[in-house]
N, C-alpha and C positions, 0 to 999 in steps of 0.2 A: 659526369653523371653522379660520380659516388659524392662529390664535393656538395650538386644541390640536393641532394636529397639531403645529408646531413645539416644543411642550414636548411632544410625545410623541418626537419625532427629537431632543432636546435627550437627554432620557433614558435613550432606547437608547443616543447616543455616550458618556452617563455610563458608563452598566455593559458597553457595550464597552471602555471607557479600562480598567476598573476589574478588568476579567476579565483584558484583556493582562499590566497590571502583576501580578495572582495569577497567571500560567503564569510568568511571567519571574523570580518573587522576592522578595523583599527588598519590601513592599510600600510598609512602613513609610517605605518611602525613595522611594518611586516615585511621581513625579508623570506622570502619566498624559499630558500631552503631551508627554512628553521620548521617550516611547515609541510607535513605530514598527514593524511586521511587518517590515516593507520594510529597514526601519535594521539590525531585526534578525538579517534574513538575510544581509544585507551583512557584517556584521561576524563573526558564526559562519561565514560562509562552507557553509552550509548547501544553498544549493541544489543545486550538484552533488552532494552525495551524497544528496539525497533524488531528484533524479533514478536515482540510481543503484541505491538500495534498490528504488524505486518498479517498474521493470523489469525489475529481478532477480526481485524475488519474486512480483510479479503473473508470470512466467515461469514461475517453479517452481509455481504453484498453476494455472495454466494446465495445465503437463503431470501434476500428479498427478491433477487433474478429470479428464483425460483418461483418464489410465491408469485409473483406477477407473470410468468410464463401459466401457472397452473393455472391462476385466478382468472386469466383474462382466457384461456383454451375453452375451462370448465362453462366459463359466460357465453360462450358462441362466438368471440374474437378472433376472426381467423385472417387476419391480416396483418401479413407480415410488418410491413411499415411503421403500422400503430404498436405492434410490442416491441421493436427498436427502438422505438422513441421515448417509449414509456420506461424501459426499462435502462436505457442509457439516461434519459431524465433521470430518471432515482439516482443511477450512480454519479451522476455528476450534481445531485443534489448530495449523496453522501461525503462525494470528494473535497467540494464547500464546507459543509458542516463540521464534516471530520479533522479537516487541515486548518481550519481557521480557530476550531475548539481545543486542536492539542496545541497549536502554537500558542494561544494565550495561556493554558494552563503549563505549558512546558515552559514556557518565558516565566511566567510568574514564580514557577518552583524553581527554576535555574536561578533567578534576582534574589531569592531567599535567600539560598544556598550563598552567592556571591557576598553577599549583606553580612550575612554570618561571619565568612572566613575574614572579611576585613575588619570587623569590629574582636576578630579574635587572634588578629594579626597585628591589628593597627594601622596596615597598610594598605594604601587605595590599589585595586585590583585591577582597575581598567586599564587596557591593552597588555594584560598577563596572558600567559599561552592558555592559565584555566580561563578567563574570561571569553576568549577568541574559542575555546572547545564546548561551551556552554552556548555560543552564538550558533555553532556548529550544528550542536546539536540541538536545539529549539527548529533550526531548519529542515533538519534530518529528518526530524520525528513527526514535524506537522506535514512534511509531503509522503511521508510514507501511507499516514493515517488515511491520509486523501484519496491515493495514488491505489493504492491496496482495493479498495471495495468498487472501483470505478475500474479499474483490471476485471474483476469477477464480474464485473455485467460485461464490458467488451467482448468477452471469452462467450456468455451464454447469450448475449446477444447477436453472435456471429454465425450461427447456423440460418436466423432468418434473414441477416443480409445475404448472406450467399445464394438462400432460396427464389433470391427474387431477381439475381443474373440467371440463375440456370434452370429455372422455373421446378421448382422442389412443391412437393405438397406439404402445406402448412404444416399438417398432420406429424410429415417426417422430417422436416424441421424442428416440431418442439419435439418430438424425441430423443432429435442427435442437442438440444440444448439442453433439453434436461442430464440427456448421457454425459457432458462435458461439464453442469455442474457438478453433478454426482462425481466424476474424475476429479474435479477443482477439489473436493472437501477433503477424497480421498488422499490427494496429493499433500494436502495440507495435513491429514494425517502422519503421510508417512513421516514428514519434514518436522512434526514436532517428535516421535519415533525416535531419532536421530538425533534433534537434540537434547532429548533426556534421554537418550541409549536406552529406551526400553523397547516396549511389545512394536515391532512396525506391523504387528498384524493388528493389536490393541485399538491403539489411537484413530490410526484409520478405517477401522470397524464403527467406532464411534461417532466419528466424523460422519459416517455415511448414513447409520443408523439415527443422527439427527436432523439429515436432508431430508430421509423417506420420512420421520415421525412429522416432519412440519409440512409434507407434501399430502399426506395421510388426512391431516387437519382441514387443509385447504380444501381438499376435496371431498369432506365431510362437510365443511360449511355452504362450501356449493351447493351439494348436495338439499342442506335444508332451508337454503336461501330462494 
């Protein structure tokens, strides 16, 4: 028993080594212990900006959930179906837009950067462990972009799926969505909080104070529409 399990976790580390080295590159050349997530975040310098994508855009898909929960309530929409769909549409219009536009511009500034070091090295870069963390991280960053604002509609679009197995009134469906993005922003608060070690009362005061100013809006435009 103990034997297969061990060539069962023998295995999976095989075709984990073996998937890193295919996102990173060059495979031909890629010995799968030289290769590291961790090594390769270090060296792209990747993390800050996937923090950075990560709350920007889980932000913006935050408040367009919103505003299409508000907008469509405020119009007499009260079917659950049509603001799933609308509102998972946006997001996975955002998830497109956002992952196919930082990949081309994260590609493009990573081939800079690569351009550079070689014309100030002399030396051809490709299949270097920078080029392989630069491949890295262009992949990183354009499914985060994606990945992030199409989370924030799944989350506040999930009150009306639920509503429609266990027969919920519309009403209290967008409530508990609007409640859950209101939590998303504020989460997103505490989490920038943390990473700049300041106010976690601060950020996420803000964060919230930006959901209600643009829900404020909507329902001001309703209003005179």
């Amino acid at each position: 028993m103990e034997e297969a399990e061990s060539s069962h976790k023998g295995f999976l580390s095989k075709v984990v080594s073996r998937f890193k080295c295919l996102i990173v590159g060059a495979p031909a050349r890629c010995r799968p212990e030289d290769v590291s997530f961790k090594k390769l975040m270090l060296i792209s310098g990747v993390t800050e900006i996937f923090r950075r994508y990560f709350v920007m855009n889980m932000f913006d898909g935050a408040l367009a959930a919103l505003g299409v929960v508000l907008g469509m309530w405020i119009s007499g929409v009260i079917d659950p179906k049509t603001v799933v769909r609308t509102v998972l549409g946006a997001g996975f219009a955002m998830f497109f837009s956002g992952s196919l536009g930082a990949y081309l511009t994260e590609k493009a500034e990573r081939e800079r950067k690569l351009r550079e070091l070689e014309e100030s090295m002399f030396q051809d870069m490709r299949g270097s462990l920078f080029e392989r963390s630069s491949r890295f991280a262009v992949l990183l960053v354009s499914l985060v972009d994606g990945i992030s604002p199409l989370l924030a509609c799944a989350l506040i679009a999930t009150p009306f799926l639920v509503s429609g197995v266990l027969n919920l009134s519309f009403t209290f469906a967008a409530s508990i969505a609007i409640g859950v993005g209101i939590a998303t922003l504020g989460a997103l608060g505490v989490f920038l909080g943390k990473v700049s070690r300041g106010s976690l009362i601060g950020y996420p005061l803000f964060m919230i104070l930006a959901g209600l100013a643009s829900a404020i809006v909507i329902v001001l435009l309703g209003a005179q529409i």
